[in-house]
PDB file of N, CA, C and O in Angstrom:
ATOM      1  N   UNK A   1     -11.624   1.095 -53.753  1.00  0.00           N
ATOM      2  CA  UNK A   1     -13.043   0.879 -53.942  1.00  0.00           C
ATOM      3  C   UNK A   1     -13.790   1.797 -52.974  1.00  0.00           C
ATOM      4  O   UNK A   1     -13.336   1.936 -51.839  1.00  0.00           O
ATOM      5  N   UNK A   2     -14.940   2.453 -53.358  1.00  0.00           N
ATOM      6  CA  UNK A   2     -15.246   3.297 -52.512  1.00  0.00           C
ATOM      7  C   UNK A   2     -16.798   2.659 -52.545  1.00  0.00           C
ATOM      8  O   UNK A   2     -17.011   1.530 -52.987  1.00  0.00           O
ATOM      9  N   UNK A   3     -17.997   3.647 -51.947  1.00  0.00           N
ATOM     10  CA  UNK A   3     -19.572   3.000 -51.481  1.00  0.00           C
ATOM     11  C   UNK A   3     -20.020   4.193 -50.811  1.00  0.00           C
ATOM     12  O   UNK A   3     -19.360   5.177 -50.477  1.00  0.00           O
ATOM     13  N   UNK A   4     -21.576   3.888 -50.629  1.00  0.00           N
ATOM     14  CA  UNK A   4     -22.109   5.103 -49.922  1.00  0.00           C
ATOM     15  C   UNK A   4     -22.686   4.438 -48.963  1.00  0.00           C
ATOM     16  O   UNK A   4     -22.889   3.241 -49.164  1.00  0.00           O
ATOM     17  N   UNK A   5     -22.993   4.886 -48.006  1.00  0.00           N
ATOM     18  CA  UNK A   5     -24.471   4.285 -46.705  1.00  0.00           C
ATOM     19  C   UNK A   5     -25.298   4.914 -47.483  1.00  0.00           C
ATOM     20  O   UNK A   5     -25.245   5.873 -48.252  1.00  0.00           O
ATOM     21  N   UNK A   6     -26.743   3.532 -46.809  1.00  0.00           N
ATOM     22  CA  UNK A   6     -27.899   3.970 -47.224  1.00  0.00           C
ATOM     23  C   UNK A   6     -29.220   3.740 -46.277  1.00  0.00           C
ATOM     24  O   UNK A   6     -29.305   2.686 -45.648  1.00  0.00           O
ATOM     25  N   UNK A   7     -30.142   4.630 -46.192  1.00  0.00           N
ATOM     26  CA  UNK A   7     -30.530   4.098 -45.013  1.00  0.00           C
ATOM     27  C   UNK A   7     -32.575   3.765 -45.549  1.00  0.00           C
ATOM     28  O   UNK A   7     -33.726   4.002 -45.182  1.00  0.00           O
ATOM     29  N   UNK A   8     -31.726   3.045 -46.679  1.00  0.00           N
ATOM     30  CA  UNK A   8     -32.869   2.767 -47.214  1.00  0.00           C
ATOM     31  C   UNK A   8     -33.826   1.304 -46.561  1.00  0.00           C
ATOM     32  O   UNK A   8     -34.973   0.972 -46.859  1.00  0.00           O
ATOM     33  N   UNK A   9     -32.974   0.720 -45.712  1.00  0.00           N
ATOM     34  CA  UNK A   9     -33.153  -0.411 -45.013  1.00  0.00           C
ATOM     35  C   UNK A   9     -34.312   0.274 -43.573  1.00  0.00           C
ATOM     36  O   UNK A   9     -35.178  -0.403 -43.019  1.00  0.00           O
ATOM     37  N   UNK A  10     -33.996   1.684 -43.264  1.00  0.00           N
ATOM     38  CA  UNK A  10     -34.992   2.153 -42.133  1.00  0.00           C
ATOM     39  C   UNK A  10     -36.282   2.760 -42.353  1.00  0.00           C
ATOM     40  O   UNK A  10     -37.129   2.994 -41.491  1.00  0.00           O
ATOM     41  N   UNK A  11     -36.351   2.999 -43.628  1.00  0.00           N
ATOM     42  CA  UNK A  11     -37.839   3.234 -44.828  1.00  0.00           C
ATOM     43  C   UNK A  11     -38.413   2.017 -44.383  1.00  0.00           C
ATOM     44  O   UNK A  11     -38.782   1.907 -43.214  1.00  0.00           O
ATOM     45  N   UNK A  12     -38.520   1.136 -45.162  1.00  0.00           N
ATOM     46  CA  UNK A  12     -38.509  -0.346 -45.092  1.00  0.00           C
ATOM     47  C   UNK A  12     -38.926  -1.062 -43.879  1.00  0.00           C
ATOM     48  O   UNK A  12     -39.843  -1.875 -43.769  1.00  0.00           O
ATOM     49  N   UNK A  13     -37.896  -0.523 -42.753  1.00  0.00           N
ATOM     50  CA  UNK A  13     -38.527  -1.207 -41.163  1.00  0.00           C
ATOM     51  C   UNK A  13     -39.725  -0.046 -40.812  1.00  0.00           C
ATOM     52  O   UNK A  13     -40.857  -0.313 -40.409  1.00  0.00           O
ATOM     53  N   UNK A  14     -39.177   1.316 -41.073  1.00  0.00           N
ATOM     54  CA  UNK A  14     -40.683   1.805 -40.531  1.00  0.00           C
ATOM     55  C   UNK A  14     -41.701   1.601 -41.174  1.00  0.00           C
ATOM     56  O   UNK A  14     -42.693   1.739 -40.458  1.00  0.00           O
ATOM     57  N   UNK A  15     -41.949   1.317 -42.268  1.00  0.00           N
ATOM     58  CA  UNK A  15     -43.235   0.785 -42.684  1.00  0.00           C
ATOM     59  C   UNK A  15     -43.547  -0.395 -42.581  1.00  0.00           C
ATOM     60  O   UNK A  15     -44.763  -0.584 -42.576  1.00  0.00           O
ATOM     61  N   UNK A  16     -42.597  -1.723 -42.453  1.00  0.00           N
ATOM     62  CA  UNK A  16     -43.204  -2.961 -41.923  1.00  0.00           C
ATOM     63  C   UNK A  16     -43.787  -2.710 -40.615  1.00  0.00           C
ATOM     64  O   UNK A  16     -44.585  -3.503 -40.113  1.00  0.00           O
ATOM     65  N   UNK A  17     -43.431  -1.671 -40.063  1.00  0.00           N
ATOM     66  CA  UNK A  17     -43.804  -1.776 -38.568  1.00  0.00           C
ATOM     67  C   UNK A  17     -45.208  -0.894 -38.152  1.00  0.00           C
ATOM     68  O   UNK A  17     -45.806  -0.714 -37.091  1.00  0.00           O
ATOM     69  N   UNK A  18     -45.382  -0.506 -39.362  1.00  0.00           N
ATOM     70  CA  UNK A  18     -46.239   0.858 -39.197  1.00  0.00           C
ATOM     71  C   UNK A  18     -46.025   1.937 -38.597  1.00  0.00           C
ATOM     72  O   UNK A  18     -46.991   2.367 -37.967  1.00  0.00           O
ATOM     73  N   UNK A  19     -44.860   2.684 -38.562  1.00  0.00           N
ATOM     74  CA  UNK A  19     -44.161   4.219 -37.938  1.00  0.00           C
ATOM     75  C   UNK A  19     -43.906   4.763 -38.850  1.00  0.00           C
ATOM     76  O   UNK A  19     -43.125   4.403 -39.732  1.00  0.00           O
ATOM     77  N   UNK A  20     -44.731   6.043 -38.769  1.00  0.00           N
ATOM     78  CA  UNK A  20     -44.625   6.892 -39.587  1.00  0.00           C
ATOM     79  C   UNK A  20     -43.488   7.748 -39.654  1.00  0.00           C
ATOM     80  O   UNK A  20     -42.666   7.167 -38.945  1.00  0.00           O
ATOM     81  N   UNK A  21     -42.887   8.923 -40.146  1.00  0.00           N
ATOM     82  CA  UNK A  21     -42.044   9.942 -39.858  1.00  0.00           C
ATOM     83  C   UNK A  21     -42.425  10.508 -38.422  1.00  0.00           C
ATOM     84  O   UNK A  21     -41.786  10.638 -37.378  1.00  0.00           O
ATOM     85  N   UNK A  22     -44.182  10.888 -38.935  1.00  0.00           N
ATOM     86  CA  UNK A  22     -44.567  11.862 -37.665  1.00  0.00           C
ATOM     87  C   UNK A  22     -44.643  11.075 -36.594  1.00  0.00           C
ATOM     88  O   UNK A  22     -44.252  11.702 -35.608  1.00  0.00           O
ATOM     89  N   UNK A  23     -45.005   9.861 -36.306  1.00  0.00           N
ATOM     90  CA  UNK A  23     -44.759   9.386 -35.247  1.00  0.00           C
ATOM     91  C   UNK A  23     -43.667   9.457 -34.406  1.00  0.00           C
ATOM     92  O   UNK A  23     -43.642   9.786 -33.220  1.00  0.00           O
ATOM     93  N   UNK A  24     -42.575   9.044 -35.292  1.00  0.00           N
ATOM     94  CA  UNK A  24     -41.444   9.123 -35.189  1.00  0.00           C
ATOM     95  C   UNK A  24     -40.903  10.114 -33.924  1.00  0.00           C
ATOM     96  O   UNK A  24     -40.366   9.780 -32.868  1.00  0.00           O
ATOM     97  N   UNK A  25     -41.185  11.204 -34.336  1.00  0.00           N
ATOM     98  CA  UNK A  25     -40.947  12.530 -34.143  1.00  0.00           C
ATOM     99  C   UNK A  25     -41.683  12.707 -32.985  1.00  0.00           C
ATOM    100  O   UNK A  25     -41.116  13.352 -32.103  1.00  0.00           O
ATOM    101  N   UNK A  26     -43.158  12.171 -32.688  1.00  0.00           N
ATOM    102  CA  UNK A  26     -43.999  12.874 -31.602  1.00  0.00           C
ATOM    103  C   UNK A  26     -44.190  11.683 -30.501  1.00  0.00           C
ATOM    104  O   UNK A  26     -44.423  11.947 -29.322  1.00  0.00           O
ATOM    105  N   UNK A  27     -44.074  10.401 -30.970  1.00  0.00           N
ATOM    106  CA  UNK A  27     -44.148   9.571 -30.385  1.00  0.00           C
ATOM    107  C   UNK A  27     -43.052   9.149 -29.502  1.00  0.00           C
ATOM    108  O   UNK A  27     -43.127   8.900 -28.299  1.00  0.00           O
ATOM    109  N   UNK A  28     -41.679   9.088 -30.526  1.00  0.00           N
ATOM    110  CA  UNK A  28     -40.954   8.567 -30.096  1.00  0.00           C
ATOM    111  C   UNK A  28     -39.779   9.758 -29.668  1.00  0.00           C
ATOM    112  O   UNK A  28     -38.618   9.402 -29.467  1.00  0.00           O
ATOM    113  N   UNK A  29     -40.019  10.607 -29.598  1.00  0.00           N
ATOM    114  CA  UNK A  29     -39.421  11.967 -29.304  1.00  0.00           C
ATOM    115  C   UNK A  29     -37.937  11.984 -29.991  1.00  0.00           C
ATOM    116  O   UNK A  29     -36.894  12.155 -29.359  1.00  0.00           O
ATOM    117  N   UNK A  30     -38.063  11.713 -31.832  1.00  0.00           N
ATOM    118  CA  UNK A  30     -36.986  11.180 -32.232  1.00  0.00           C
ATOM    119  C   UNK A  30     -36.631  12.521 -32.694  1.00  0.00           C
ATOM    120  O   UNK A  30     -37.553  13.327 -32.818  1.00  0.00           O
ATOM    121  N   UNK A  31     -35.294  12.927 -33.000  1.00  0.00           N
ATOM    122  CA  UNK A  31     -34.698  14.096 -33.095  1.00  0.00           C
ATOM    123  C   UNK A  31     -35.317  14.993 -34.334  1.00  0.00           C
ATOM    124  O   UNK A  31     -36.175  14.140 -34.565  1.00  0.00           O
ATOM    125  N   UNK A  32     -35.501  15.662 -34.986  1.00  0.00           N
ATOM    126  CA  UNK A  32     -35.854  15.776 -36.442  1.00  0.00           C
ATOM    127  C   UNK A  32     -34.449  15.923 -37.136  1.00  0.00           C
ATOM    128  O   UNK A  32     -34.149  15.521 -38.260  1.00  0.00           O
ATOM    129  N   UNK A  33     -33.654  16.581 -36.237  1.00  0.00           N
ATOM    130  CA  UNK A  33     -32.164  16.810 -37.258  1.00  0.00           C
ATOM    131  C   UNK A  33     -31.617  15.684 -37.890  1.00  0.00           C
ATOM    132  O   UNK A  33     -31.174  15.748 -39.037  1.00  0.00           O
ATOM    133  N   UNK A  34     -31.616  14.358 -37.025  1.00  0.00           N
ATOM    134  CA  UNK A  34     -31.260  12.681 -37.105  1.00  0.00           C
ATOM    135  C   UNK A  34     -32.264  12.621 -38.159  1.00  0.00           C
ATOM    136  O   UNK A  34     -31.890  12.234 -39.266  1.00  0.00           O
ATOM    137  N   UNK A  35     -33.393  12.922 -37.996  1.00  0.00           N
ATOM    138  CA  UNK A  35     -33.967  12.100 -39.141  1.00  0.00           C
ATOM    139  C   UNK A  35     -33.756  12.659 -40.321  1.00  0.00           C
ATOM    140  O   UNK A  35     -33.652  11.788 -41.185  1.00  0.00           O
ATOM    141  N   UNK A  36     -33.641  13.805 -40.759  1.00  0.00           N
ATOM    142  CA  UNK A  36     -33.156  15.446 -41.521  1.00  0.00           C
ATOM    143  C   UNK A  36     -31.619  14.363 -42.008  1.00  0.00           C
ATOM    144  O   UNK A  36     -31.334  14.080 -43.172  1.00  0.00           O
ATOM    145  N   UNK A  37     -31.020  14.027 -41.064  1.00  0.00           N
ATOM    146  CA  UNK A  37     -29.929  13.457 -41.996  1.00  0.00           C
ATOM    147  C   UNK A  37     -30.040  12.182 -42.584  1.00  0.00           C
ATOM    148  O   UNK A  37     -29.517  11.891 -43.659  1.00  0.00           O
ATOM    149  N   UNK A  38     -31.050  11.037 -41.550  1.00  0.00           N
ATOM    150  CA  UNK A  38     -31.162  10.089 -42.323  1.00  0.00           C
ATOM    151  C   UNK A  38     -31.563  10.245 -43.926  1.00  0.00           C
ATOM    152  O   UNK A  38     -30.971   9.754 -44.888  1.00  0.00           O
ATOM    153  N   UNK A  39     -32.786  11.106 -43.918  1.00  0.00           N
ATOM    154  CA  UNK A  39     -33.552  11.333 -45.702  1.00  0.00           C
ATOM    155  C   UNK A  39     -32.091  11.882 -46.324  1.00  0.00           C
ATOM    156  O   UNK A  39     -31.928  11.780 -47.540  1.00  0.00           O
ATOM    157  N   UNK A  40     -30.996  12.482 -45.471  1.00  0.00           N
ATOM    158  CA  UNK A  40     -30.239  12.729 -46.536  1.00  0.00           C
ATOM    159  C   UNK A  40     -28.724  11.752 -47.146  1.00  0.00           C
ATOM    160  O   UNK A  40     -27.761  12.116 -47.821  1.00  0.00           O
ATOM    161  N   UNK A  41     -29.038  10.600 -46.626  1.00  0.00           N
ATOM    162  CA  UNK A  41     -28.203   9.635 -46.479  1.00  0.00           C
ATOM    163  C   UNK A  41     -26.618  10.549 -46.054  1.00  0.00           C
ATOM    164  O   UNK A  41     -25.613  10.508 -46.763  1.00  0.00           O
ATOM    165  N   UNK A  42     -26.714  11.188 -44.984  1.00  0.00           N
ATOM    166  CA  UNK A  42     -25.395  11.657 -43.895  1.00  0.00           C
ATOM    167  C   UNK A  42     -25.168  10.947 -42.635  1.00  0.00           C
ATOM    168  O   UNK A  42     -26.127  10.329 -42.173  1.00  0.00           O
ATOM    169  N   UNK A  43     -24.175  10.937 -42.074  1.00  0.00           N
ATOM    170  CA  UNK A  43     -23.334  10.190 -41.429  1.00  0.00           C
ATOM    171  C   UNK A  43     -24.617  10.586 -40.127  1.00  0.00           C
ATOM    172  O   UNK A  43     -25.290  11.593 -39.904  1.00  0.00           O
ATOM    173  N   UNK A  44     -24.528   9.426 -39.565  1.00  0.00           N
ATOM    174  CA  UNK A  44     -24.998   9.731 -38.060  1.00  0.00           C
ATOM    175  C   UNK A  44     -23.658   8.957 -36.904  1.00  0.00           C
ATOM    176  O   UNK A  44     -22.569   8.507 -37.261  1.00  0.00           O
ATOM    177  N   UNK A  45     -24.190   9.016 -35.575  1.00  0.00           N
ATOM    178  CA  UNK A  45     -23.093   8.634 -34.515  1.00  0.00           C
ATOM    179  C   UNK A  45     -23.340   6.658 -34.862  1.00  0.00           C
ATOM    180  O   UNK A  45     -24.008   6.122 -35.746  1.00  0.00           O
ATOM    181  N   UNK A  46     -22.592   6.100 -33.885  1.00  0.00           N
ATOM    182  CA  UNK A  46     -23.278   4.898 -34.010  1.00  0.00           C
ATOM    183  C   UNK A  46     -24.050   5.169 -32.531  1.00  0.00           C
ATOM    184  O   UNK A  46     -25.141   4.623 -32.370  1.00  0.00           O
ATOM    185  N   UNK A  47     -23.637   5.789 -31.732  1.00  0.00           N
ATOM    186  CA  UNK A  47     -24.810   5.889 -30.740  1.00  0.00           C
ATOM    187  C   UNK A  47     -25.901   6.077 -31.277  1.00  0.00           C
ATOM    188  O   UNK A  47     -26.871   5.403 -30.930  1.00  0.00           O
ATOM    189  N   UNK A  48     -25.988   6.952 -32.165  1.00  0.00           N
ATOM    190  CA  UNK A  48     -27.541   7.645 -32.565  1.00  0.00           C
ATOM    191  C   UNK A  48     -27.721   6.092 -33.542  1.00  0.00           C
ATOM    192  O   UNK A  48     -28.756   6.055 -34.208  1.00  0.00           O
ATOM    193  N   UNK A  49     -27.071   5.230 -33.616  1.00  0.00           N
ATOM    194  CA  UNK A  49     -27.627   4.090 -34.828  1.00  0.00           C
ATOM    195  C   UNK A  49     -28.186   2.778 -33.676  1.00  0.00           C
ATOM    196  O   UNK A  49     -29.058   1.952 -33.947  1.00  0.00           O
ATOM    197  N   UNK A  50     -27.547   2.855 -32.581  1.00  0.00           N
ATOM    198  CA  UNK A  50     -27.978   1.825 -31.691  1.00  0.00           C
ATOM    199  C   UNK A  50     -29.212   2.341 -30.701  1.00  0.00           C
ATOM    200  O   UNK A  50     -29.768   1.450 -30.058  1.00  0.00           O
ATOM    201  N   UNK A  51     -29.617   3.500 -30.550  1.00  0.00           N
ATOM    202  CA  UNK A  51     -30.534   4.315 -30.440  1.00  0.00           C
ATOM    203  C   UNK A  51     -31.578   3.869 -31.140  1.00  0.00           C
ATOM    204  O   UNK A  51     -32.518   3.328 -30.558  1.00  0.00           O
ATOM    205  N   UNK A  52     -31.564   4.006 -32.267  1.00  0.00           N
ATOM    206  CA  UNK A  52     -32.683   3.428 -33.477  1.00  0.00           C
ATOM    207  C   UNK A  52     -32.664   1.902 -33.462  1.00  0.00           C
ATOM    208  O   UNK A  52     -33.789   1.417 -33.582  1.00  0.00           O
ATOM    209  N   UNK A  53     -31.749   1.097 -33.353  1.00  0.00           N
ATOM    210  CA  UNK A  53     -32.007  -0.065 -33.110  1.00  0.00           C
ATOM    211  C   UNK A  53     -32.984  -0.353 -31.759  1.00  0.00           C
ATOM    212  O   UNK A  53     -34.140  -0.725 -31.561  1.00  0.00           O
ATOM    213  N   UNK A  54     -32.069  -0.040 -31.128  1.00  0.00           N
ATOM    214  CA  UNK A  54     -32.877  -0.074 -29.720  1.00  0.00           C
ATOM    215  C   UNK A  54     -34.771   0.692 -29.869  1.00  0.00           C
ATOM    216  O   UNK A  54     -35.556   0.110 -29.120  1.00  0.00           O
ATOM    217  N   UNK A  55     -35.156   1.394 -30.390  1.00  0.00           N
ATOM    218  CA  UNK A  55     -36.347   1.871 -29.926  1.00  0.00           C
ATOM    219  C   UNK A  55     -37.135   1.495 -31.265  1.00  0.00           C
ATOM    220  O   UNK A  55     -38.352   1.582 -31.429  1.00  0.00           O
ATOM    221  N   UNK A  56     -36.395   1.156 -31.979  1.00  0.00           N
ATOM    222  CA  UNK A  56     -37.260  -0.005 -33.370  1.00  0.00           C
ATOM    223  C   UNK A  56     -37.290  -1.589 -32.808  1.00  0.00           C
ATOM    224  O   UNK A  56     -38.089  -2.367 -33.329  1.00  0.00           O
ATOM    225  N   UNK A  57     -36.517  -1.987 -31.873  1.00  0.00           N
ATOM    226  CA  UNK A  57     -36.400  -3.393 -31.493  1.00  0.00           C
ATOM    227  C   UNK A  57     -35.781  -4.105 -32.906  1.00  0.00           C
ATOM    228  O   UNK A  57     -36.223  -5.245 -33.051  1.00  0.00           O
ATOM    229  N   UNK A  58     -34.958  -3.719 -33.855  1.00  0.00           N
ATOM    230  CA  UNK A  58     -34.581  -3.831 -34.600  1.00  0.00           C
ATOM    231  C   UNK A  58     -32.911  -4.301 -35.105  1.00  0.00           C
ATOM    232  O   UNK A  58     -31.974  -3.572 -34.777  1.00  0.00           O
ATOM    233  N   UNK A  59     -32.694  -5.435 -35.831  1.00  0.00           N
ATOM    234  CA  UNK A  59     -31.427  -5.286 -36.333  1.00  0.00           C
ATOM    235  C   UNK A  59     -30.746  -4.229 -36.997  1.00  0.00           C
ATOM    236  O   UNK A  59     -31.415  -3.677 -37.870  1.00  0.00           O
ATOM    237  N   UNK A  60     -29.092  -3.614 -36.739  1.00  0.00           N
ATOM    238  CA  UNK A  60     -28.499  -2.396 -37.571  1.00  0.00           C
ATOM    239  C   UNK A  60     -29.191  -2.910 -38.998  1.00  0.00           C
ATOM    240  O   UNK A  60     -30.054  -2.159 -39.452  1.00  0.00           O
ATOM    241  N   UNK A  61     -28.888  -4.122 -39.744  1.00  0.00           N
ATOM    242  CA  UNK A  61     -28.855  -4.201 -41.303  1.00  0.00           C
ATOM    243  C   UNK A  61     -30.270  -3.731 -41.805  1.00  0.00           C
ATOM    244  O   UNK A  61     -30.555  -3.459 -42.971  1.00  0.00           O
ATOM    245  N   UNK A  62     -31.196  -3.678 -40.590  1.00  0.00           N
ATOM    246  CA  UNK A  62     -32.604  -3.510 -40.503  1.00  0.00           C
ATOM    247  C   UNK A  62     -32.359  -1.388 -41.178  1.00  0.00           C
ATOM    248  O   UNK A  62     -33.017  -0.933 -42.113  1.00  0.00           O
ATOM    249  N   UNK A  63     -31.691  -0.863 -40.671  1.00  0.00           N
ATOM    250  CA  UNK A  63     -31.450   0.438 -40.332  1.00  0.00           C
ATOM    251  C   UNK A  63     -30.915   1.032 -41.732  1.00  0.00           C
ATOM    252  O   UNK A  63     -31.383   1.933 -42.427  1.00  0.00           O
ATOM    253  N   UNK A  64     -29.455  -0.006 -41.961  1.00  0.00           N
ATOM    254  CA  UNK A  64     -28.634   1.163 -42.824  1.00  0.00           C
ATOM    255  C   UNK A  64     -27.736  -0.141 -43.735  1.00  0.00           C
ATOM    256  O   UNK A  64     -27.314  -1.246 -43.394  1.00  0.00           O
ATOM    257  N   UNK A  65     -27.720   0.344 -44.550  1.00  0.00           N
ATOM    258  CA  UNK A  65     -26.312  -0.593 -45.466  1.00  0.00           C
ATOM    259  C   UNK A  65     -25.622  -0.047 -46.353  1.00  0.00           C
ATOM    260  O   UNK A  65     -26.056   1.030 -46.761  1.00  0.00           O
ATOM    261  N   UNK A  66     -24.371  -0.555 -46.943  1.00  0.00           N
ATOM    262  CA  UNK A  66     -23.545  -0.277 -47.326  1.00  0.00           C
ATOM    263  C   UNK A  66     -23.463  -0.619 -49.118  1.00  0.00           C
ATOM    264  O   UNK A  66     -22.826  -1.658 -49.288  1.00  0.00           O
ATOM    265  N   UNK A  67     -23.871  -0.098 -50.240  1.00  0.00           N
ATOM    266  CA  UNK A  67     -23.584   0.064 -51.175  1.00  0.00           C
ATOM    267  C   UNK A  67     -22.813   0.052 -51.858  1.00  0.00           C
ATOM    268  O   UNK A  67     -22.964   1.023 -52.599  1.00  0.00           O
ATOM    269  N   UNK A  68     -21.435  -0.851 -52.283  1.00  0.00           N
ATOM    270  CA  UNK A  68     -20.299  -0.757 -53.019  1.00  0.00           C
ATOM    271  C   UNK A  68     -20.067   0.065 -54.739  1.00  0.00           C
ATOM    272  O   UNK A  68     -21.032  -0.003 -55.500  1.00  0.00           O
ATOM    273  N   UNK A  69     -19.231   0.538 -55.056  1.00  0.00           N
ATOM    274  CA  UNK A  69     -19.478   1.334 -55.963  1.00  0.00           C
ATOM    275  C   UNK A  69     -19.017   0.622 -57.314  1.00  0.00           C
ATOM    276  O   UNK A  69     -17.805   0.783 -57.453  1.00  0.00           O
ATOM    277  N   UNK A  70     -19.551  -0.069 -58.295  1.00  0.00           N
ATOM    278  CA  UNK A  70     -18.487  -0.881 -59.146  1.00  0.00           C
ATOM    279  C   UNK A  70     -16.957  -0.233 -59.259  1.00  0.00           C
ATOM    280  O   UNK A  70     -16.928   0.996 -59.330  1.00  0.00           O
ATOM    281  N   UNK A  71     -15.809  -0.867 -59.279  1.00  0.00           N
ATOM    282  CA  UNK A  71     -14.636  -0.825 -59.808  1.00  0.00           C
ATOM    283  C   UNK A  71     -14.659  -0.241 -61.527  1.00  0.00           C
ATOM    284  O   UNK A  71     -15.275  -0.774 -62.450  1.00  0.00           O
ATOM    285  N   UNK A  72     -14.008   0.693 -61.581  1.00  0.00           N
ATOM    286  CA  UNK A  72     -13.818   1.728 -62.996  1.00  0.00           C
ATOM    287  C   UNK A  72     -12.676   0.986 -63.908  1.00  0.00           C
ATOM    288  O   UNK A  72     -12.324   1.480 -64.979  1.00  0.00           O
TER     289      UNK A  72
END
């Protein structure tokens, strides 16, 4: 059985929270490459995922989840 990450769960917290991308970026002096991979649903560290937890004050499931792929 295979699945993708998705980090469609950190869309979602930044707008409940009101953080924009650009904020993101200028405010929170967040990487652009990290975020460059989040929009591209690519692997990040889990440092770089507890990072984002940490400066969202946020749960991981808040961040990213896991997608199962139906069975063929």
């Amino acid at each position: 059985m295979s699945g993708i990450i998705s980090y469609a769960p950190l869309w979602r917290t930044l707008d409940k929270k009101g953080i924009t991308q650009y904020k993101l970026i200028n405010d929170y002096n967040f990487s652009t490459g990290t975020l460059d991979s989040l929009r591209k649903n690519s692997s990040i560290t889990m440092n770089t995922l507890e990072d984002i937890c940490i400066m969202l004050d946020c749960e991981i499931w808040e961040v990213v989840e896991f997608i199962r792929e139906p069975k063929k």
